[in-house]
VEXDREN-2710 file (C-alpha; in Angstrom, 1 decimal):
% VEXDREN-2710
k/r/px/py/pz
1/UNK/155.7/64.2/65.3
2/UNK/154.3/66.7/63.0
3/UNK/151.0/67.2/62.0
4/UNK/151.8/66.4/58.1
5/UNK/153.6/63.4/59.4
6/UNK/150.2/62.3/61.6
7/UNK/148.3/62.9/58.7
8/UNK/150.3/60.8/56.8
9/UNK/149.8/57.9/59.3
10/UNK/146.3/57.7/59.5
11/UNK/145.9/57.9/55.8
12/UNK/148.5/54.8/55.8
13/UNK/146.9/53.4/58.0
14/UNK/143.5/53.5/56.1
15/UNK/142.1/55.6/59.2
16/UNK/140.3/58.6/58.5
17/UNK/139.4/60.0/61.9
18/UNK/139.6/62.7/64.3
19/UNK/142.5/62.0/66.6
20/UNK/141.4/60.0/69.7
21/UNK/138.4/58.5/68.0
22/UNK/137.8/54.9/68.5
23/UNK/136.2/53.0/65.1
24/UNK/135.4/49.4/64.9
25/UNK/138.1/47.7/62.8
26/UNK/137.7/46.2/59.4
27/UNK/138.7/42.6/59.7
28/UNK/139.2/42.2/56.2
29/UNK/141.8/45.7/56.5
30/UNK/145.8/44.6/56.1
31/UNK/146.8/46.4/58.4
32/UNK/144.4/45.1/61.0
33/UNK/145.4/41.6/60.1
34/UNK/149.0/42.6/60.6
35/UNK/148.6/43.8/63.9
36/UNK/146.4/41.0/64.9
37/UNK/148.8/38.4/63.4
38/UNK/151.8/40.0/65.5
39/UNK/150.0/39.7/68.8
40/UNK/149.2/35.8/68.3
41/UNK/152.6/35.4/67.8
42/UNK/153.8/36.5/70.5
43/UNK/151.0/35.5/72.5
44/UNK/151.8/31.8/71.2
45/UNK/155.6/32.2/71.8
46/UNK/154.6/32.8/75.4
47/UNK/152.2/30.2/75.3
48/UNK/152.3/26.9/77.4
49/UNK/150.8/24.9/74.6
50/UNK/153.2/23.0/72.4
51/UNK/151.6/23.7/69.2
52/UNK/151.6/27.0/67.9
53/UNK/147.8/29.7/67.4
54/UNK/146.5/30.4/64.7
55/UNK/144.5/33.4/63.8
56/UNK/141.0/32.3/62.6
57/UNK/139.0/35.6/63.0
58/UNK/139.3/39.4/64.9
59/UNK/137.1/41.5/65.8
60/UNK/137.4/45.3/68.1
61/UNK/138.6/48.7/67.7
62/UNK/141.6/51.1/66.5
63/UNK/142.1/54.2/68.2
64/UNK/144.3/56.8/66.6
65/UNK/147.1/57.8/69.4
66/UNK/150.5/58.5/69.3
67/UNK/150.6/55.6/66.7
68/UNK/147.4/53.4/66.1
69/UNK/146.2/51.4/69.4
70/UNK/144.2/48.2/68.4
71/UNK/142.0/46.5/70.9
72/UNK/141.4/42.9/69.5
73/UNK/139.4/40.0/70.0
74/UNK/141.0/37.6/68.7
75/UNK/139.9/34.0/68.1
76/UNK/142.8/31.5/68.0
77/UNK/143.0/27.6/66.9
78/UNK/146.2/24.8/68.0
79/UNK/148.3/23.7/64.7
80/UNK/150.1/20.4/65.0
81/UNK/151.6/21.1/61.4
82/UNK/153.4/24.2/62.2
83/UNK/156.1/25.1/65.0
84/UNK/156.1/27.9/66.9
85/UNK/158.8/29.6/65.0
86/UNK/157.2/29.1/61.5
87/UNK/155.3/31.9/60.0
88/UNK/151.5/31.2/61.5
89/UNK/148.9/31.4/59.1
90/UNK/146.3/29.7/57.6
91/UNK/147.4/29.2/54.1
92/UNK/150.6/27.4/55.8
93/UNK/149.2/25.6/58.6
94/UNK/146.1/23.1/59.1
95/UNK/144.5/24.3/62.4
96/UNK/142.5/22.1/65.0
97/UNK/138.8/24.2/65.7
98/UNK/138.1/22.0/68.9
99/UNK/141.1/23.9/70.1
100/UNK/139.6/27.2/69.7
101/UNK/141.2/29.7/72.5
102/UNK/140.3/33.7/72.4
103/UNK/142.0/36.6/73.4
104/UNK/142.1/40.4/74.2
105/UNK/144.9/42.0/73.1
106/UNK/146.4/45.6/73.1
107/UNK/148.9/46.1/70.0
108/UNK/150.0/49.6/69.5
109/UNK/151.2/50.3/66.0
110/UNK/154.0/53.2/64.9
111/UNK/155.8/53.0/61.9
112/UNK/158.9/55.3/62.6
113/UNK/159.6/52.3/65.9
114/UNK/161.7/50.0/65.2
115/UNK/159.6/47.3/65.5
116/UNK/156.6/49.1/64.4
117/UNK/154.3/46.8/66.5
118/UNK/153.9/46.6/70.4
119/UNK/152.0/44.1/72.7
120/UNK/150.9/46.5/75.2
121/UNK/148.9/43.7/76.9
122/UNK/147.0/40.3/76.7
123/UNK/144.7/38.1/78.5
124/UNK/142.8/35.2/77.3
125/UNK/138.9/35.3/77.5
126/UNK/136.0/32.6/77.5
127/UNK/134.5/32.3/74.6
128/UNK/131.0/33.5/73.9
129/UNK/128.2/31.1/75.5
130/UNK/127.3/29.5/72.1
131/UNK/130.6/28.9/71.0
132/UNK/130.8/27.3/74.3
133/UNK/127.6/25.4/73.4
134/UNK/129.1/24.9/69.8
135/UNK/132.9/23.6/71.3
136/UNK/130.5/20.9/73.2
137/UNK/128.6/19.5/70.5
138/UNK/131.3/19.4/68.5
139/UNK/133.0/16.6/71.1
140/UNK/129.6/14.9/71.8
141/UNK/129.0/14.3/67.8
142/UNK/132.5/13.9/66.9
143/UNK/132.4/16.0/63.6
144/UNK/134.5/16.1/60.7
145/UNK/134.8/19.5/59.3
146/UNK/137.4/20.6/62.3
147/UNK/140.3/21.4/60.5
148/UNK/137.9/23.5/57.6
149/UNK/137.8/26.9/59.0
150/UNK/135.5/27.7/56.4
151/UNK/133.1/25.4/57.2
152/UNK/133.7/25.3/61.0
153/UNK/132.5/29.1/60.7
154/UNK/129.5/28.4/58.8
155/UNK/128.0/25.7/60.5
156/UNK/128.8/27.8/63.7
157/UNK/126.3/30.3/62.1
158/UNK/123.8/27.5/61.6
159/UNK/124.2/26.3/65.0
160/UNK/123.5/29.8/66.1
161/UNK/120.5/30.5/64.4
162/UNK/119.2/26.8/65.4
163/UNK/119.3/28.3/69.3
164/UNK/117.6/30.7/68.3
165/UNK/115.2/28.7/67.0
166/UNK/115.0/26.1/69.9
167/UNK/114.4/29.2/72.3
168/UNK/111.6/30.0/69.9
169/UNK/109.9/27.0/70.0
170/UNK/110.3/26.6/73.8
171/UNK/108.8/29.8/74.3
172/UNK/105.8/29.2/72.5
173/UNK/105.1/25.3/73.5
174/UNK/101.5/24.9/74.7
175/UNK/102.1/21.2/75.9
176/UNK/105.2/19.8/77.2
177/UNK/107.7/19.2/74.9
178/UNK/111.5/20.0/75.4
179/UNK/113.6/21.6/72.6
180/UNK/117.4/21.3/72.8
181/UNK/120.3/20.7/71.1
182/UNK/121.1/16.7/69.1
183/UNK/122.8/15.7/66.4
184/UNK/121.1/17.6/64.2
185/UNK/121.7/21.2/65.3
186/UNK/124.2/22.2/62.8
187/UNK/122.0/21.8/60.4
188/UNK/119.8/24.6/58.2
189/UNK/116.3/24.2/58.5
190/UNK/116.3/23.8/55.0
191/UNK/119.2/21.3/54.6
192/UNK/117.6/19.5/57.5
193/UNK/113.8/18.7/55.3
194/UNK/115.7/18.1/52.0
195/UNK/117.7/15.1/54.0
196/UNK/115.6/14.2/56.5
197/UNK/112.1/14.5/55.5
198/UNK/110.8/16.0/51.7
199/UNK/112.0/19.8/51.2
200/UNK/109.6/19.9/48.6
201/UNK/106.3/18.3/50.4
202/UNK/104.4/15.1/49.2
203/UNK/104.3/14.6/45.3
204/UNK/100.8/15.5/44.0
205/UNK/98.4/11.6/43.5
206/UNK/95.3/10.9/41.8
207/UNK/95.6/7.7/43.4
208/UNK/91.8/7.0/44.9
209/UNK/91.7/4.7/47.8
210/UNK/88.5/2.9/49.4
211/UNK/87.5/4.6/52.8
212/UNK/87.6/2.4/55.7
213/UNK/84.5/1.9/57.1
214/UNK/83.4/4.4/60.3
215/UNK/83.9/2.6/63.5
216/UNK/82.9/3.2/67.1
217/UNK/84.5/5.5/69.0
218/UNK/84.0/2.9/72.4
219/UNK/87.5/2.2/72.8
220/UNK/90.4/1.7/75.1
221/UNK/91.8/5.6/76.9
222/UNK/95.2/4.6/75.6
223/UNK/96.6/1.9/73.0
224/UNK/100.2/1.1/72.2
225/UNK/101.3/-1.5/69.5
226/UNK/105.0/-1.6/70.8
227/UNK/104.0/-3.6/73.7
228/UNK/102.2/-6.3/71.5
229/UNK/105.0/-6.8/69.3
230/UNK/104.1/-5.5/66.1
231/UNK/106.5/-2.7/65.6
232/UNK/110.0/-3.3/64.5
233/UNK/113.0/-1.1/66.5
234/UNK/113.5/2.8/65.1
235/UNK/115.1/2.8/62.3
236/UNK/117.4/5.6/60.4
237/UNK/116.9/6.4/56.9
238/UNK/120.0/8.9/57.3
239/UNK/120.3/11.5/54.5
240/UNK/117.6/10.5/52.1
241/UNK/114.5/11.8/51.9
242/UNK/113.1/8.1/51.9
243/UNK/110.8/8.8/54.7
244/UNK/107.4/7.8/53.0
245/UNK/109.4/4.5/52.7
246/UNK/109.9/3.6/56.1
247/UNK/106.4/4.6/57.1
248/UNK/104.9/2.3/54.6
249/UNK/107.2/-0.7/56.1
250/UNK/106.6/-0.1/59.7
251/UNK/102.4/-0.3/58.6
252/UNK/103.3/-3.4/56.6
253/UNK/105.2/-4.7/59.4
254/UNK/102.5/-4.5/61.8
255/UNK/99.2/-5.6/59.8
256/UNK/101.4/-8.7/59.0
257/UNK/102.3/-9.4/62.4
258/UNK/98.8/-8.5/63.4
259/UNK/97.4/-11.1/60.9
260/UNK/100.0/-13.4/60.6
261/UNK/101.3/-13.7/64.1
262/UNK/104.8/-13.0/62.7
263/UNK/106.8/-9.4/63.2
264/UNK/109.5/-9.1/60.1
265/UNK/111.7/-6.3/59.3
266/UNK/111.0/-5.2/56.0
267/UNK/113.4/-3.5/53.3
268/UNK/112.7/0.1/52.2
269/UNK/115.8/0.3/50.2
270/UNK/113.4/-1.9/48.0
271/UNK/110.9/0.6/48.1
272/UNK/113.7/3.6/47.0
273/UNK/115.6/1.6/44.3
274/UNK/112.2/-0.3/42.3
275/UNK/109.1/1.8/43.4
276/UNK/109.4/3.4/39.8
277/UNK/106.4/5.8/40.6
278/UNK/107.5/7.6/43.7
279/UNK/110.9/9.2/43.8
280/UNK/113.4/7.3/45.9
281/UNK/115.6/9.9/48.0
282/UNK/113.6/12.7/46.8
283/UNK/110.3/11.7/48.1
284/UNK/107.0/9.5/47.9
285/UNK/103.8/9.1/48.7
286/UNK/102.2/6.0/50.7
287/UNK/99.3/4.9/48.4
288/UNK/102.0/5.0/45.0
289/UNK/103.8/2.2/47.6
290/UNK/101.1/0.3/48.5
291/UNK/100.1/0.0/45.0
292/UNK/103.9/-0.3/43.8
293/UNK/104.1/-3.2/46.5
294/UNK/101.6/-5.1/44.6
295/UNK/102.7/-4.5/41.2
296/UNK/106.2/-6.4/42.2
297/UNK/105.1/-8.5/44.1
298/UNK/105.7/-8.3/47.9
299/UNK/108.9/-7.2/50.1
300/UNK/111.6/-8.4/51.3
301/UNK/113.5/-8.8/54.2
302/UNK/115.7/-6.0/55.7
303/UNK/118.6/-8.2/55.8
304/UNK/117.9/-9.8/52.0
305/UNK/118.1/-6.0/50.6
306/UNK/119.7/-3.9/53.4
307/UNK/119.6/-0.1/53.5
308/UNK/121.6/2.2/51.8
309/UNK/120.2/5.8/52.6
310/UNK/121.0/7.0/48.9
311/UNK/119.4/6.0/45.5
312/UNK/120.3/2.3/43.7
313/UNK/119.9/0.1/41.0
314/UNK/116.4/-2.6/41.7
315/UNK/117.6/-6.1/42.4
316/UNK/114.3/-7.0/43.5
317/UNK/114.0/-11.5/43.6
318/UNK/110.7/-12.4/43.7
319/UNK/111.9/-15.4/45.3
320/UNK/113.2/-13.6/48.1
321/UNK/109.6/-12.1/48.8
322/UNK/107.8/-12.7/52.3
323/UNK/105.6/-10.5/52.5
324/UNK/103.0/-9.2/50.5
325/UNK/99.7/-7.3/50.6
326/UNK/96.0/-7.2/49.0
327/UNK/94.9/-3.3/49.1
328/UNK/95.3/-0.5/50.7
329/UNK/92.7/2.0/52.8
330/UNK/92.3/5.7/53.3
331/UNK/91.3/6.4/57.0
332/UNK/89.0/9.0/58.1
333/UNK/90.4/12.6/59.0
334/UNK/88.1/12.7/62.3
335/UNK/90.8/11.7/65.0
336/UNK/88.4/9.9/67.3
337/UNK/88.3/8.0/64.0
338/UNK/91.5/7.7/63.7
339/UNK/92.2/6.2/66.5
340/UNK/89.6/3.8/66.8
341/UNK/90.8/2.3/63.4
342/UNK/94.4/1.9/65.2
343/UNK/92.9/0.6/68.1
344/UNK/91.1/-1.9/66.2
345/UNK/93.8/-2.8/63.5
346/UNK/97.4/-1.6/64.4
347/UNK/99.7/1.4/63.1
348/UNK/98.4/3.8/60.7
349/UNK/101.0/5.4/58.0
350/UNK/100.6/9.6/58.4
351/UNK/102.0/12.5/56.6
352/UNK/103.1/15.5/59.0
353/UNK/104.5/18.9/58.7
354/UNK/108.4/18.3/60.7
355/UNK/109.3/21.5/61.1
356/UNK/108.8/21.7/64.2
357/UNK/110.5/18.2/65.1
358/UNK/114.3/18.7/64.4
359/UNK/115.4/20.3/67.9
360/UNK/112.8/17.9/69.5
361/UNK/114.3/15.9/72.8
362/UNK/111.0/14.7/74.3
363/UNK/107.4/15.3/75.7
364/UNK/103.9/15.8/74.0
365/UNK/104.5/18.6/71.5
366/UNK/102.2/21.4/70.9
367/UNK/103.8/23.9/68.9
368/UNK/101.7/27.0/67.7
369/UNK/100.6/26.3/63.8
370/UNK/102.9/29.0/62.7
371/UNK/105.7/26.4/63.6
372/UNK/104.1/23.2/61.4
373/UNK/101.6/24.8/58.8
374/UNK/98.9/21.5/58.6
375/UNK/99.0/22.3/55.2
376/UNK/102.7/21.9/54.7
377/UNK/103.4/18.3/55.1
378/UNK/106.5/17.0/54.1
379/UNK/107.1/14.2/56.4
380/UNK/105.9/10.4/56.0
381/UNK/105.5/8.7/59.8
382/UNK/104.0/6.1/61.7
383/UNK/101.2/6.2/64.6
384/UNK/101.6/3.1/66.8
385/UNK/99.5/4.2/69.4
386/UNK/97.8/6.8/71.3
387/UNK/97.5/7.7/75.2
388/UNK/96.7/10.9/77.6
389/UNK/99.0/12.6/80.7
390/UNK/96.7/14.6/82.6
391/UNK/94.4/17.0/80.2
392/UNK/96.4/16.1/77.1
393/UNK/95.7/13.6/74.7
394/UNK/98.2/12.5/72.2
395/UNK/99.5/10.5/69.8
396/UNK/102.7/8.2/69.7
397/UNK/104.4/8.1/66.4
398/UNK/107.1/6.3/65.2
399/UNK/110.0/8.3/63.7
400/UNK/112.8/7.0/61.0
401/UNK/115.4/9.8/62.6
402/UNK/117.3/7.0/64.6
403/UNK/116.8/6.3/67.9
404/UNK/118.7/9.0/69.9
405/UNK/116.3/11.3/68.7
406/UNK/113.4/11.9/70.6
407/UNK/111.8/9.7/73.1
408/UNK/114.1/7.2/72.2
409/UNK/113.3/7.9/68.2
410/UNK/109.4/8.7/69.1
411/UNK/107.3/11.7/68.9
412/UNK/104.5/12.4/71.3
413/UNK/102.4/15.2/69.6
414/UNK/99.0/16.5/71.1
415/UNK/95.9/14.8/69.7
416/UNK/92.5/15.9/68.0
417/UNK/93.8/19.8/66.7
418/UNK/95.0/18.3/63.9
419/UNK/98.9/19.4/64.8
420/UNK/100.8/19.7/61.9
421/UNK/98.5/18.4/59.5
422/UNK/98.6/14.5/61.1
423/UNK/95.7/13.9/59.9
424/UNK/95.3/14.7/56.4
425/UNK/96.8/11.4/54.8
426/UNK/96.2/8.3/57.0
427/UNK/96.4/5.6/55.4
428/UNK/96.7/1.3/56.0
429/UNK/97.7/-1.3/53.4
430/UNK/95.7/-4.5/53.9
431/UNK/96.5/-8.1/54.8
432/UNK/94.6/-11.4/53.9
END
């Protein structure tokens, strides 16, 4: 071949390099594509499988030779709507990503060869380690976006950077909390606090509450109101930022089973769809409830007006009410404080920064204040109690994230530093 004519090639080929260079490829480049597309069809036509691969990304080299040599990594996915004969691409066929296969391939490209493309050589290779990771969380959480490529590849990314982020926390844990990987590690950060607690932080209140009145700090080394049944099972306010909701029922619940001898499940959907001061799905604050809570007249049951996760119409009956309250407190900031109000008068209603929570599996958390700015709190919780493992002092709280999160939907965080701003809002409603 002439030199003209192997001028002519690389410039065809959209290659401008010294002959035997080796340049990354462009994966969005034709003729990449081309080549790539020809080895996973003949890697599929030799395949085992009996549906056909399809080409969902490439990444590696080009060399120019005699020709163009490509050395591809190629990620593959199973079709059950196309045959192995069809033309395999995306645009024609709907692809299965829990089928996800890579491979290396060798393609060797010359345009005056008849045909112009060569498998030189193939092998399939394991996936990288958090794809692995990603392939497994995909069949433990059974989820739907599969057969979107798009969307596969993005939350991919998010998975990614939420290792990253687990590692990150793990490293820097000064108590004894585990980070890992649940149901919510294909989530953003950011997607994560606008669903699951309040993107945007508590609502600004010049609500005053009465302080409750200092008590002494002689009490009990640990306290825990689920074993005096006054604390309803975990509940899961899904993808609504109704979190302030469901720590101002689990309070209610247990200062009316304190008082009244009598534990009831109370509705926060009632809460989201008539408390016309706070703001449903998008956020509230605990003393707007309490007051809110008076105005109409009581709560009802959980079963009477069930749980929808997502703004409603109010369809509040009076008649239906069983529950109802006379005032609300502030508690003091000063944890000792804090908790000898609990261990005097049962759960307290908090605000926290979750940041730190999402890739939380279990332990008593300690994560460095760069994690969970105290002054960021966008989270509405409930403390039911308080204990101490060896030389760390914590709190139990009670979480509205279901209950495979966690400790069986709990949070043990360290007590008295004032971890993630805990104890800037507590707060009680009051029972005759």
């Amino acid at each position: 071949m002439s030199f003209v004519a192997f001028s002519v090639l690389c410039v065809v080929a959209g290659v401008f390099a010294t002959p035997g260079g080796v340049n990354e490829i462009d994966p969005s480049d034709s003729n990449v594509q081309a080549a790539a597309d020809f080895a996973v069809g003949e890697i599929s036509a030799q395949s085992k499988t009996v549906n056909p691969y399809v080409r969902t990304s490439i990444s590696g080299t080009q060399q120019v030779v005699a020709g163009l040599k490509y050395e591809l990594t190629i990620k593959v996915a199973e079709s059950s709507t196309c045959s192995k004969t069809d033309e395999l691409s995306l645009d024609l066929c709907t692809v299965d990503m829990t089928t996800i296969h890579y491979f290396r391939a060798v393609v060797l490209w010359q345009s005056w060869m008849s045909p112009d493309y060569t498998l030189l050589e193939f092998n399939e290779v394991p996936p990288s380690d958090e794809e692995a990771k990603f392939q497994s969380f995909l069949a433990s959480y059974a989820r739907t976006y599969t057969n979107d490529v798009k969307q596969y590849e993005m939350k991919l990314m998010t998975f990614q950077d939420n290792l990253k982020t687990i590692q990150q926390l793990q490293a820097n844990e000064q108590g004894t909390a585990q980070y890992g990987i649940n149901e919510f590690s294909d989530i953003s950060a950011q997607e994560f606090l606008s669903t699951h607690a309040m993107a945007n932080g508590f609502p600004e209140s010049d609500v005053e509450l009465p302080m409750a009145p200092k008590l002494s700090t002689d009490i009990p080394t640990s306290v825990d109101w689920r074993e005096k049944n006054v604390v309803t099972p975990v509940k899961n306010q899904g993808s609504c930022g109704s979190c302030w909701a469901f720590s101002v029922t689990g309070n209610i619940e247990g200062q009316w089973a304190i008082h009244k001898g009598k534990l009831i499940s109370l509705s926060e959907q009632e809460l989201v769809d008539c408390d016309k001061v706070d703001h449903g799905c998008e956020g509230g604050l605990p003393w707007n409830a309490f007051k809110q809570i008076m105005a109409l007249g009581g709560l009802e049951t959980e079963s009477d007006y069930p749980y929808k996760a997502a703004d409603g119409m109010c369809h509040f009956e009076k008649s239906k009410v069983v529950v109802n309250i006379n005032g609300s407190l502030n508690i003091s900031s000063d944890e000792d404080q804090m908790a000898a109000w609990l261990a005097s008068n049962g759960p307290i209603t908090i605000g926290i920064n979750a940041a730190a929570m999402q890739h939380y599996h279990g332990g008593i958390a300690d994560p460095w204040t760069i994690f969970c700015r105290p002054s960021q709190i966008d989270h509405g919780v409930l403390i039911v109690g308080y204990g101490q493992d060896g030389s760390k002092p914590f709190w139990i709280i009670k979480n509205s994230w279901g209950a495979s999160w966690g400790e069986k939907g709990y949070y043990r965080i360290i007590r008295g530093k004032g971890k993630c701003g805990l104890n800037r809002m507590p707060t009680s409603a009051t029972v005759a």
